[in-house]
Residue, then its C-alpha position, 0 to 999 in steps of 0.5 A: x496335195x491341198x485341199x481348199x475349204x472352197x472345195x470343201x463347200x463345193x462338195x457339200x453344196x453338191x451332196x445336199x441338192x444330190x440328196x434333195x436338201x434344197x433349202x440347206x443346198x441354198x443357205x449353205x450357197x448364200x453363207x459362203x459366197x458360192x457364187x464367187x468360188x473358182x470352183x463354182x462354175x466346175x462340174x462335180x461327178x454326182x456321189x463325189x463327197x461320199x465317194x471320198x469318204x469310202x476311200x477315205x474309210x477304206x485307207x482308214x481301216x487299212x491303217x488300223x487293220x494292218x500290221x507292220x508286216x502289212x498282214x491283216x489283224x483280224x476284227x468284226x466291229x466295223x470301221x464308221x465314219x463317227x466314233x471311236x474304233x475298237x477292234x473286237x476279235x471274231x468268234x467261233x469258225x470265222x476266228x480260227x480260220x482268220x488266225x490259223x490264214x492271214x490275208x497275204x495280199x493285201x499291200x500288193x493290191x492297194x487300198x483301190x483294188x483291195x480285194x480278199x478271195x471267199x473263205x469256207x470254214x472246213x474247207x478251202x480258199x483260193x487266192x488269185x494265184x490260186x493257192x488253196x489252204x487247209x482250215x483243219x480246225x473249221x465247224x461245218x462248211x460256212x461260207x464268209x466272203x469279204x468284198x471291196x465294198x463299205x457297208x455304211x450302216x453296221x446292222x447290214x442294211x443298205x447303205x445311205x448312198x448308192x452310186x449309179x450303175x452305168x450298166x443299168x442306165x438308159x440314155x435318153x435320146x434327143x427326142x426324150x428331153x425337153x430343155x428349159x432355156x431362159x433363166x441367167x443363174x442358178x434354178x433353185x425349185x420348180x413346180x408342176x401346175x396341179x390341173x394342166x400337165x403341160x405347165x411347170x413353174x421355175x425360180x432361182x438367183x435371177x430372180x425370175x419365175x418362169x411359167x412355162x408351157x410344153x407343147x402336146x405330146x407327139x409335137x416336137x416341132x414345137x419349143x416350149x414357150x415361158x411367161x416371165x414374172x419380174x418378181x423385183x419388189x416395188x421398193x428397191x431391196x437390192x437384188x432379189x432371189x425366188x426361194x419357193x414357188x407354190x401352185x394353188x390347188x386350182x391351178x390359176x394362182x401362184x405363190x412365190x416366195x423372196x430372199x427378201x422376205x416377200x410374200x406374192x401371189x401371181x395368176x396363170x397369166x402373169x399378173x401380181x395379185x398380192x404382195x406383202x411383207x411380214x417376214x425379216x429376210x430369206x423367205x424359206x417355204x410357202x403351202x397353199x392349204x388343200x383346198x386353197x383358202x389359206x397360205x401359211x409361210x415360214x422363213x430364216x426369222x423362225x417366224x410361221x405366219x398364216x395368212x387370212x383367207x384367199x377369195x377367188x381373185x387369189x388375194x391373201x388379205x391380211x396376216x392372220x396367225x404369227x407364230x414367233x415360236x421356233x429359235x431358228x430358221x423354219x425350213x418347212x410347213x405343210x397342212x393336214x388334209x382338213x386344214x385344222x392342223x399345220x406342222x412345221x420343221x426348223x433348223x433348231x431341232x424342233x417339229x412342232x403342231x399347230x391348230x388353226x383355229x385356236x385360241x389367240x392367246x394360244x398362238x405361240x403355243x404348240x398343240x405338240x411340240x417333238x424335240 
């Protein structure tokens, strides 16, 4: 047995953009040279890290559950992945049935198959075998089941992961999928066009921003066609990744954000209307304002910086706001519908508020700050 901390990585990678933690999906690829990885190309089955933590906390509570006779030693706290276990005994009917009838069966059905029959308090249980036991000491009849599975969160909600059932999927047929096909690496986001249903913007490690546009409902004979934005900066900054895109609530314009820290703006038809840098490095997150006067943008350097007010020709002009407040990467923002208020999230546990229009001498001061 080995265990690699590439494989690691990888299972984390895919636990994250699973989970739609896309910003942390990207940072983590970038850090650890994913692209690189001998596993980086190897289909991973989806819920693979939390499905190796269940058995990994199954096999844990089996080690402090069992005694040397391999007989289960009864307890009701439940085992979690963090913390210190202590076993607390069960109280009242559910004690005395576990003490007076211990589970037999366990090593023979393994940790994969592990599986205990339903109890009744006062009355009988059955194993697979189909022995009964007598509970003699039992206060009414009060049914406990103990079943294979893990609960993941101790108050009995429901668990933080849930896996598919293939029983209730439906298969898409050919006729139901449209296939992007174009970008050569990695697409790390992708955005519908707020006013036309048909057009979607994509981006990722080629450093393309693909505008594409499907064809009508009902034309399947038509292939979808896509406008290829080279979004390369003028200056040569090496090789350039897309990190964000943003439709202006219009429609005709879009925002896209660099590894490198550029700021562009691009109309409908492919043209660049803007481009600036203000940022140091990775460029994380970018919002049109609701009704798109303003962008504000956020990135790796902790910066959130709003930019003065868009004209109708989609440029955004001059650097109007630079919040140097959060000591960490800013890993979203996003505006209050009447645009007086902007909030932003960073990875140094920080959600801060921020008026607009405030005092200047109030930038790096937040209205609120949660910690």
């Amino acid at each position: 047995m080995q265990m690699t901390s590439d494989e690691v990585n990888c299972l984390i990678y895919h636990y994250l953009h699973e989970s739609g933690f896309q910003h942390a999906s990207f940072s983590l690829q970038s850090e650890c040279d994913m692209a690189g990885s001998p596993f980086h190309d190897i289909k991973v089955k989806p819920g693979a890290l939390v499905e190796f933590l269940q058995k990994g906390l199954l096999y844990h509570h089996m080690q402090l559950h069992l005694n040397e006779e391999g007989v289960e030693i009864p307890c009701s706290n439940p085992v979690s992945l963090i913390g210190q276990h202590e076993c607390v005994r069960p109280s009242g009917p559910y004690r005395s049935i576990l003490e007076e009838h211990p589970i037999p069966d366990v090593r023979a059905n393994g940790a994969e198959g592990f599986n205990v029959s339903q109890i009744t308090a006062g009355g009988s249980t059955k194993d697979e075998g189909g022995d009964q036991w007598k509970s003699k000491g039992g206060q009414g009849d009060v049914d406990v089941q103990m079943e294979d599975r893990i609960s993941m969160d101790p108050t009995g909600g429901k668990p933080l992961y849930t896996s598919p059932n293939p029983e209730d999927a439906r298969i898409l047929g050919p006729k139901e999928v449209s296939l992007l096909k174009g970008h050569t690496g990695e697409v790390f986001i992708g955005q519908w066009n707020p006013k036309d249903p048909r057009v979607f913007a994509s981006g990722g490690a080629d450093g393309h921003v693909r505008i594409w546009t499907l064809p009508n409902q009902g034309s399947r004979k038509q292939e979808p066609t896509s406008l290829i934005l080279a979004c390369q900066p003028a200056e040569d900054k090496g090789h350039v990744q897309v990190t964000f895109v943003d439709w202006h609530p219009n429609g005709n314009f879009l925002a896209v954000g660099t590894s490198v820290g550029e700021v562009q703006v691009w109309t409908l038809q492919g043209e660049r209307k803007f481009s600036a840098w203000e940022h140091e490095g990775l460029l994380i997150v970018g919002r049109w304002s609701p009704r798109g006067t303003r962008l504000v943008t956020g990135g790796a350097d902790g910066q959130v910086i709003l930019w003065s007010r868009v004209d109708q020709g989609g440029s955004a002009g001059r650097v109007d706001r630079r919040i140097s407040y959060h000591q960490d990467a800013v890993m979203d923002v996003t505006w209050r519908g009447d645009e007086q208020f902007i909030a932003s999230s960073s990875q140094d546990l920080s959600v801060c508020v921020w008026k607009v229009d405030g005092p200047i001498e109030d930038t790096n001061t937040p209205w609120k700050a949660y910690k």
